[in-house]
Each structure stands twice: as C-alpha cells, then as structure tokens.
ROBARO-337888 format. One record per residue (C-alpha): residue number from 1; x, y negated, z; residue in three letters. Coordinates in pm, whole numbers, plus 50000, padded with zeros to 5 digits. Layout:
ROBARO-337888
 pos  east north    up code
 NUM     X     Y     Z  ALA
...
end
This chain:
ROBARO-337888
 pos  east north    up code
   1 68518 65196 97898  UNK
   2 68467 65163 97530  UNK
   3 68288 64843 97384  UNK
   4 68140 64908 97019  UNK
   5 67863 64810 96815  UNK
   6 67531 64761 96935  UNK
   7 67689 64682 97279  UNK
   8 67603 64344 97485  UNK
   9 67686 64207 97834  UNK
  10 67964 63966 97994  UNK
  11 68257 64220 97907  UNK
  12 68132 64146 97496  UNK
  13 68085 63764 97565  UNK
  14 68458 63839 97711  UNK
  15 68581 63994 97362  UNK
  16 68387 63724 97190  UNK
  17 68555 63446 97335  UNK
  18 68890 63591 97292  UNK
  19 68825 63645 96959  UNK
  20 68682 63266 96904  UNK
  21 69036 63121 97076  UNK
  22 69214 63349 96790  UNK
  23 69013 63232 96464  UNK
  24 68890 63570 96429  UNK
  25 68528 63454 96528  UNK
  26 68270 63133 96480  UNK
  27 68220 63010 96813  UNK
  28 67826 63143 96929  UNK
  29 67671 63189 97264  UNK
  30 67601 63547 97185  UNK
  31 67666 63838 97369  UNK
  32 67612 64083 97134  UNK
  33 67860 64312 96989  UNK
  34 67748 64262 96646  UNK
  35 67863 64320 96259  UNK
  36 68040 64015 96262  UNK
  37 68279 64171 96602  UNK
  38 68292 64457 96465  UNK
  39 68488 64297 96109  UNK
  40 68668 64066 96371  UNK
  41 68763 64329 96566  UNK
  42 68892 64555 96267  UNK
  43 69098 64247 96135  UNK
  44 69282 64252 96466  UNK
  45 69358 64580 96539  UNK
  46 69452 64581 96165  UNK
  47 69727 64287 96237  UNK
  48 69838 64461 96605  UNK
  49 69948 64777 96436  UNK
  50 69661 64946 96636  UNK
  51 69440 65226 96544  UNK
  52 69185 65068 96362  UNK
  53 68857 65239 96511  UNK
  54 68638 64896 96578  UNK
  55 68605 64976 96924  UNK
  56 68737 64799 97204  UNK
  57 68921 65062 97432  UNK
  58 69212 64980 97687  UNK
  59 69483 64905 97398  UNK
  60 69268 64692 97198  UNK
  61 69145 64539 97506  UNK
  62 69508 64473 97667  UNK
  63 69646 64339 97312  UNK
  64 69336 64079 97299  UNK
  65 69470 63978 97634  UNK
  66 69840 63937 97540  UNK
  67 69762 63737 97200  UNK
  68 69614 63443 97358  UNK
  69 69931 63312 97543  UNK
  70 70162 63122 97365  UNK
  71 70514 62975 97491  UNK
  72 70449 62760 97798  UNK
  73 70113 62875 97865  UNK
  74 70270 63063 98178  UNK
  75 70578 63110 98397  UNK
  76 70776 63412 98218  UNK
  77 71012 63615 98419  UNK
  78 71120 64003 98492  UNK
  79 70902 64220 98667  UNK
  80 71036 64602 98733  UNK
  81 70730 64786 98765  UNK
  82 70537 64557 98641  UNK
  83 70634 64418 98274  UNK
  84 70493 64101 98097  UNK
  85 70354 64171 97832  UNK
  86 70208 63878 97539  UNK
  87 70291 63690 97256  UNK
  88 70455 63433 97444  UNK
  89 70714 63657 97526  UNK
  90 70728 63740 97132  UNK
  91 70775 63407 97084  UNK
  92 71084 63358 97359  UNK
  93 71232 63684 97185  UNK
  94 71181 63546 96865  UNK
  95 71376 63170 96988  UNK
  96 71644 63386 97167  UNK
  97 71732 63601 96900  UNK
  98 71716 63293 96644  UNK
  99 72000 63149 96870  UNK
 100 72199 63427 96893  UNK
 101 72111 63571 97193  UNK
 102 72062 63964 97193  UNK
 103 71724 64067 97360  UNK
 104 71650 64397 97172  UNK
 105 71317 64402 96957  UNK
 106 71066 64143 96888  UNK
 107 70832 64357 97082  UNK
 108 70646 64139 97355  UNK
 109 70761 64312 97648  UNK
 110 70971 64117 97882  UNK
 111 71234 64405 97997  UNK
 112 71571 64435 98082  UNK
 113 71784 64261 97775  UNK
 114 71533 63992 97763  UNK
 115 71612 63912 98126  UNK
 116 71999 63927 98046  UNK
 117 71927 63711 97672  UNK
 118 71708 63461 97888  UNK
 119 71989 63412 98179  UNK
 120 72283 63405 97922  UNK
 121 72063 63126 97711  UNK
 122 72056 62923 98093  UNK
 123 72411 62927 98119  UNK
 124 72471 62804 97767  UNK
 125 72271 62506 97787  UNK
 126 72367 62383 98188  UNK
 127 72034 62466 98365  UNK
 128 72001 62722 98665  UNK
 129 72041 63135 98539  UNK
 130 71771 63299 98751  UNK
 131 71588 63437 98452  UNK
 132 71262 63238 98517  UNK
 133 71103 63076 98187  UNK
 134 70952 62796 98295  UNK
 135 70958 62473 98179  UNK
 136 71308 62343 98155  UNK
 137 71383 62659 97973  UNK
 138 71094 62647 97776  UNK
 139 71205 62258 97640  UNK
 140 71557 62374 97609  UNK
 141 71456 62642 97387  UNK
 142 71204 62416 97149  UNK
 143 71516 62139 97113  UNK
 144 71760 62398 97047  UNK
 145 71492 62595 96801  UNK
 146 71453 62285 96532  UNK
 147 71829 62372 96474  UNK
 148 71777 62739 96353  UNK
 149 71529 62908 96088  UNK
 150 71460 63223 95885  UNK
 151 71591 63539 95862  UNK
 152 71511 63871 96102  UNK
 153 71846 63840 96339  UNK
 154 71713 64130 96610  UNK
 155 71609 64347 96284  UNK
 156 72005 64271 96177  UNK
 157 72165 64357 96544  UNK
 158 71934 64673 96547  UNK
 159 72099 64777 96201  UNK
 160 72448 64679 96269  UNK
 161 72428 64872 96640  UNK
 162 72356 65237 96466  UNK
 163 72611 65202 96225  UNK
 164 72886 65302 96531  UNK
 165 72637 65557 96603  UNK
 166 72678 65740 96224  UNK
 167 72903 65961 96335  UNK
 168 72670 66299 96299  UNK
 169 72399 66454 96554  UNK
 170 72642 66651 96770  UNK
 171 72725 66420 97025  UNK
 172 72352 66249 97000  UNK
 173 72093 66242 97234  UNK
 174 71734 66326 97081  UNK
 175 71414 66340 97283  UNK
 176 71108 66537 97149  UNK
 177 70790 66464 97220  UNK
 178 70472 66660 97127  UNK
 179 70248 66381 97038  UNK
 180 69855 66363 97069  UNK
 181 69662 66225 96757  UNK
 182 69511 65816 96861  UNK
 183 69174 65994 96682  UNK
 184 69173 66330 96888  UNK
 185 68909 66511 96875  UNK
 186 68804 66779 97166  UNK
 187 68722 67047 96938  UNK
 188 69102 67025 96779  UNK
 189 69281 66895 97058  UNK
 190 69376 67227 97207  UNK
 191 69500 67368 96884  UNK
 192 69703 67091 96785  UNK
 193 69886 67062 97057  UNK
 194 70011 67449 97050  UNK
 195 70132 67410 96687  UNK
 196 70312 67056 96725  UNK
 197 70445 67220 97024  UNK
 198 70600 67527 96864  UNK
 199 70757 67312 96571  UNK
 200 70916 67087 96882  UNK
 201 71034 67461 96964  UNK
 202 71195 67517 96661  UNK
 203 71370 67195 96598  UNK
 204 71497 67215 96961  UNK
 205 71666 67525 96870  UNK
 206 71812 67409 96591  UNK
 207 71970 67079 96723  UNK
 208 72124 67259 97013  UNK
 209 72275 67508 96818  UNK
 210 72448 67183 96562  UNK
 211 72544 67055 96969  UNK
 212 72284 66787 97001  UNK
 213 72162 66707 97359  UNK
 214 71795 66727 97326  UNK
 215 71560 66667 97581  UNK
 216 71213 66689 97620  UNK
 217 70927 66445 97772  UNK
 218 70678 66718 97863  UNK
 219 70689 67079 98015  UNK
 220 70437 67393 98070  UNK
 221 70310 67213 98380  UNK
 222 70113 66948 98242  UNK
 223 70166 66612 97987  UNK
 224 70264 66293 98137  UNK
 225 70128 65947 98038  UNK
 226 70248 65769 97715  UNK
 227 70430 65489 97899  UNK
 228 70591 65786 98131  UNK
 229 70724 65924 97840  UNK
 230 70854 65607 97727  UNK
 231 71046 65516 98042  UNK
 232 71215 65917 98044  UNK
 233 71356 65824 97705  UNK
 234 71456 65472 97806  UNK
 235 71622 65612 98122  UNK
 236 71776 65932 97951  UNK
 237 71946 65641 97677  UNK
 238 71808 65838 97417  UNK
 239 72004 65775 97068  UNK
 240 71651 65852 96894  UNK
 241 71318 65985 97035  UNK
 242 71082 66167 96771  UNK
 243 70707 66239 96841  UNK
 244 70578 66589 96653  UNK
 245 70179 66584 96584  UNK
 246 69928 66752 96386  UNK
 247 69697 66510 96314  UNK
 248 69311 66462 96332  UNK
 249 69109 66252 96125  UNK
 250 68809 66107 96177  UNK
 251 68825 66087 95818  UNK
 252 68813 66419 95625  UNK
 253 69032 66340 95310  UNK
 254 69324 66232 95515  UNK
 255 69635 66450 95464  UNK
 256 69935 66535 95402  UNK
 257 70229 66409 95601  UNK
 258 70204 66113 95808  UNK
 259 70509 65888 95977  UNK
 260 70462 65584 96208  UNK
 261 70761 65349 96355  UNK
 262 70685 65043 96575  UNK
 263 70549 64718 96399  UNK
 264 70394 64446 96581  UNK
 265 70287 64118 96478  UNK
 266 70606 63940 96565  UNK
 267 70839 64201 96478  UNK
 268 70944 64542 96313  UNK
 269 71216 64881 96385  UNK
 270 71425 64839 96066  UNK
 271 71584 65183 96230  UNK
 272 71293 65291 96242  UNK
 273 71145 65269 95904  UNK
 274 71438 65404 95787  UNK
 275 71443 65740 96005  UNK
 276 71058 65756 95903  UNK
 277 71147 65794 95539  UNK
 278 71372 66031 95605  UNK
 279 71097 66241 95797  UNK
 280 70864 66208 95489  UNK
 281 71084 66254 95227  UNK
 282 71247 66560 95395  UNK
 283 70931 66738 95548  UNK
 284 70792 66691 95214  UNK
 285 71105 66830 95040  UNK
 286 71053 67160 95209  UNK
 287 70670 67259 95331  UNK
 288 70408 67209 95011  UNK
 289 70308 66929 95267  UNK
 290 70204 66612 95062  UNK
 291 70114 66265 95053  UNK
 292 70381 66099 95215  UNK
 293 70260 65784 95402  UNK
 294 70481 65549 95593  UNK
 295 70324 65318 95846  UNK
 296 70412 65068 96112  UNK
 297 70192 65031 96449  UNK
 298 70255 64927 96733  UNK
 299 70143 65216 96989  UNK
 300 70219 65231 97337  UNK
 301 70523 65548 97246  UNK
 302 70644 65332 96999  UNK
 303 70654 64995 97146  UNK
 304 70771 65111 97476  UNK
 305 71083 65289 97354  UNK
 306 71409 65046 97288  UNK
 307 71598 65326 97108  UNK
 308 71441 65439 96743  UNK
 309 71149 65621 96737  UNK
 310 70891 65769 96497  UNK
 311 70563 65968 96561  UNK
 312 70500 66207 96244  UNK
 313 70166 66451 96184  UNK
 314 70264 66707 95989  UNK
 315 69918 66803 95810  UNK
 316 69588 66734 95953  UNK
 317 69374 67039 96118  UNK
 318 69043 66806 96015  UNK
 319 69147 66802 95616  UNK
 320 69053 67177 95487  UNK
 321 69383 67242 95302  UNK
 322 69588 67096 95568  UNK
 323 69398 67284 95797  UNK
 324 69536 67647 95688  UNK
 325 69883 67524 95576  UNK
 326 70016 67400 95983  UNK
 327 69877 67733 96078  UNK
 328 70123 67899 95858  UNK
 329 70448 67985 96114  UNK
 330 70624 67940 95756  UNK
 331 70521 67595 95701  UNK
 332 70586 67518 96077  UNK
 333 70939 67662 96034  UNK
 334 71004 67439 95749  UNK
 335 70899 67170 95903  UNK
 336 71118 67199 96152  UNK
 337 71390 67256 95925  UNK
 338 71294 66930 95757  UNK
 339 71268 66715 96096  UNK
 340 71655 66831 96147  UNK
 341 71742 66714 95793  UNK
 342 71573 66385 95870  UNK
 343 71799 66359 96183  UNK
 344 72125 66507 96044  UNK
 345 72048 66213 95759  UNK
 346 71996 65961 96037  UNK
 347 72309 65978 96202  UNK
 348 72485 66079 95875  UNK
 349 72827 65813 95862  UNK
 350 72818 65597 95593  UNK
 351 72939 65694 95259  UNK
 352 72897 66073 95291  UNK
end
C-alpha cells in the first residue's frame, strides 16, 4: 500500500504523528494527507537518501519507523534473521566507532561487526559481553562518549581496509547485479532489464578473461528480492558488488549517466563515492553518454551490502536521446568497457 496525497484514514494520522515527533510537521488532529505531508514527506525522504516520490510506500514507511528511536529508547541486540534496524543503532555505531571500536558503516543495521564492536566495548569497560545494549551499556557508552568528538573514524577504517586490497582485479571478487530503476515504469520495465542485462554480459566477459571471480545475483529463472541479493554478496565476501541499470524517469529531461553509493543520515561509503566517480568519469569517457551525476541514497542494495557498492543507469529509455543511444549494442559495448576501467581503477595499487 501506497499513501499519497489526497489520502486520509488512521494509517495517515500514523504518518502524521511520526512526522510531528520528527519536527517535520505542526502537531494537528488531521488525518488528511495534505500539501503540508506531502512537503514533509519530500523533506524526509530527501534527508534518508530515499527516492524522493512523496509517497509513502514500504521504504519510506519502514525509515519513518526507524528514525524515531534514539539510544535507550529500546533494548538493542543481534538478531540473525531478523536485523534491527533504526537510528538508535546509528547512534551506538556512531559511539562505537568514536571509541575505536570497528563496527563497519554507520548504516543502522545491527549485524554481525556491530555485535562483535558492542561485545569487545563490554569487555573494555568491566560489564558482562553478551552483546545486549541495554542500559549499563548504554551509560557506559554516554560517559565514555564526552571523552571523544569529530571526525568520520568508520569512513577512515573503510579507506584504510581497501588500500591492502589495491593490488589489481585479478584475484577480486565482483558481483553484478542487473538493477531495476526505484521509478520503473511497466511500459519500460521489460526493455530495460534486457539491455542492463546484456551490458552485465559483457563486463562479465571481460573480468573473467583479466581473472576476476565474478558472480552474479540473478539467473534466467527469475530475480530475487533486493535484500536476497544483498545477503548473496555479503555471504560470497564480495570485494565490490556493482548494480547495472537503464534508468526510467518519471521526469523526461533526466539523462545521461547516473551513479548512486550508500548515504544515510548518520553516515556515508567513502569507497563508495570513490568507485562511483570512477563509473561516471569512465562510462562517460567512452559512450557519448553525458551528464555525469553522482549521488548518495540509502536504498535497500546499497545499505544492505558491507563491501562497496554502486548502482549506475547508463542512459534513461524515458529521455528521447537516451532512449536510442542504450539501444545501440555499440554504446552498450562501451559501456561495458568503461564499467571494467572503473573497476581496474578501483583496485588499481597506489601510485601506479
């Protein structure tokens, strides 16, 4: 279900109220999804790294959810199967890392290293290690907090961790993905999914032959979810995962070439700006492709993945010059030349 403008009923009261405890909203008794929602609703989705469509769907519905905890609101702990997700865990990320404890990106998710950064942090300061945030965690983290300040520490780690990975793409592992536009439309959807598919094709060739493991999240037989195609790069301990896409636009003057790398309120991929300019710079190097745009959001693919990652459309089947360009196997071969260059760059060692 889709709430948007015009809309009424306890689910909009819901959104309302959320959007009241943020500061996004006056506080009303009105149940109406109105003009004023609508701007509140943009403003978040803006902030989230979300698509910004005004509507509340299930991603702008979940992150409404998750941004109305803070730190000690709940009982925090790990969950296979079932991660927490919300700015409170931001927050405990955000303490952890200031203190020196490695829990991967500021991305909200309580996983894996922030279970390990969380128990390790228990030890250090004398109180049981079982990995449950609760409140003698919670008050040894604020005390231990006024002692730190500033700087990005996990955006640091994230850097300093790929430079003993610049040793070239043949002994990497890179997953492909064929990615599916946030504003698909039906009437494209089938198309651009072929071509992203065959440039994924191409590049896959082309890695293997330079002796890169590549591996791919879908097959013939059907696509698996986002967050399925998440945990197959996450399990596979992917060195990179890249997401190919021809876009569609809801707006018709969008072109050109497109990257995205994770960004969230409370955090950023420094790895993954930095293979997105490569993708732009190099796809525009090579295809007459233009209007390179880099962008940080914070979509399921992206904030999922704890290895770099970067979702690109290459042209845009809704823009009328784009449109004929991506259906040019040329273009689509150059592309795919360009995507290697971007990954060859990547994993290039320093000083070359």
């Amino acid at each position: 279900m889709r709430y948007k403008l015009g809309d009424s009923g306890p689910a909009v009261s819901d959104i309302r109220e959320r959007l009241v405890r943020l500061g996004l909203l006056p506080s009303s008794n009105s149940i109406e999804f109105d003009n004023e929602v609508l701007s509140a609703i943009k403003s978040f989705q803006t902030a989230r790294g979300l698509s910004v469509d005004g509507m509340v769907g299930a991603d702008t519905w979940a992150r409404l959810d998750e941004a109305v905890w803070a730190l000690g609101d709940r009982v925090l702990l790990f969950t296979p199967g079932h991660l927490i997700h919300g700015d409170d865990v931001a927050q405990l990320q955000q303490r952890l890392s200031q203190l020196g404890f490695s829990c991967g990106r500021v991305d909200g998710i309580f996983g894996k290293l922030t279970d390990h950064a969380v128990r390790e942090f228990q030890k250090s300061v004398g109180i049981s290690a079982d990995g449950v945030v609760g409140l003698d965690t919670v008050q040894g983290l604020h005390r231990l907090a006024k002692t730190v300040a500033g700087g990005n520490a996990a955006a640091l780690r994230e850097k300093l961790r790929h430079e003993s990975k610049r040793t070239g793409i043949a002994d990497k592992v890179v997953v492909l993905d064929v990615g599916n536009d946030p504003f698909t439309d039906p009437a494209f959807s089938v198309d651009a999914i072929e071509l992203a598919s065959q440039v994924v094709d191409l590049l896959e060739g082309k890695l293997s032959a330079l002796g890169t493991t590549v591996l791919l999240t879908h097959s013939k037989d059907g696509r698996p979810t986002t967050i399925t195609r998440a945990d197959f790069a996450n399990s596979a301990a992917a060195d990179v995962l890249l997401s190919v896409q021809i876009g569609i636009s809801a707006d018709p003057t969008t072109h050109g070439v497109s990257a995205y790398h994770f960004a969230g309120t409370h955090g950023y991929s420094v790895l993954g700006v930095e293979l997105a300019t490569f993708v732009v710079d190099q796809v525009v190097a090579l295809t007459p492709l233009t209007n390179p745009q880099i962008q940080g959001k914070s979509w399921p693919l992206l904030r999922a993945t704890t290895m770099p990652a970067v979702v690109v459309d290459l042209g845009y089947l809704t823009h009328k010059d784009d449109t004929l360009l991506v259906r040019d196997p040329a273009v689509l071969t150059n592309a795919a030349r360009g995507l290697m260059n971007a990954l060859i760059k990547f994993f290039e060692p320093v000083g070359r």
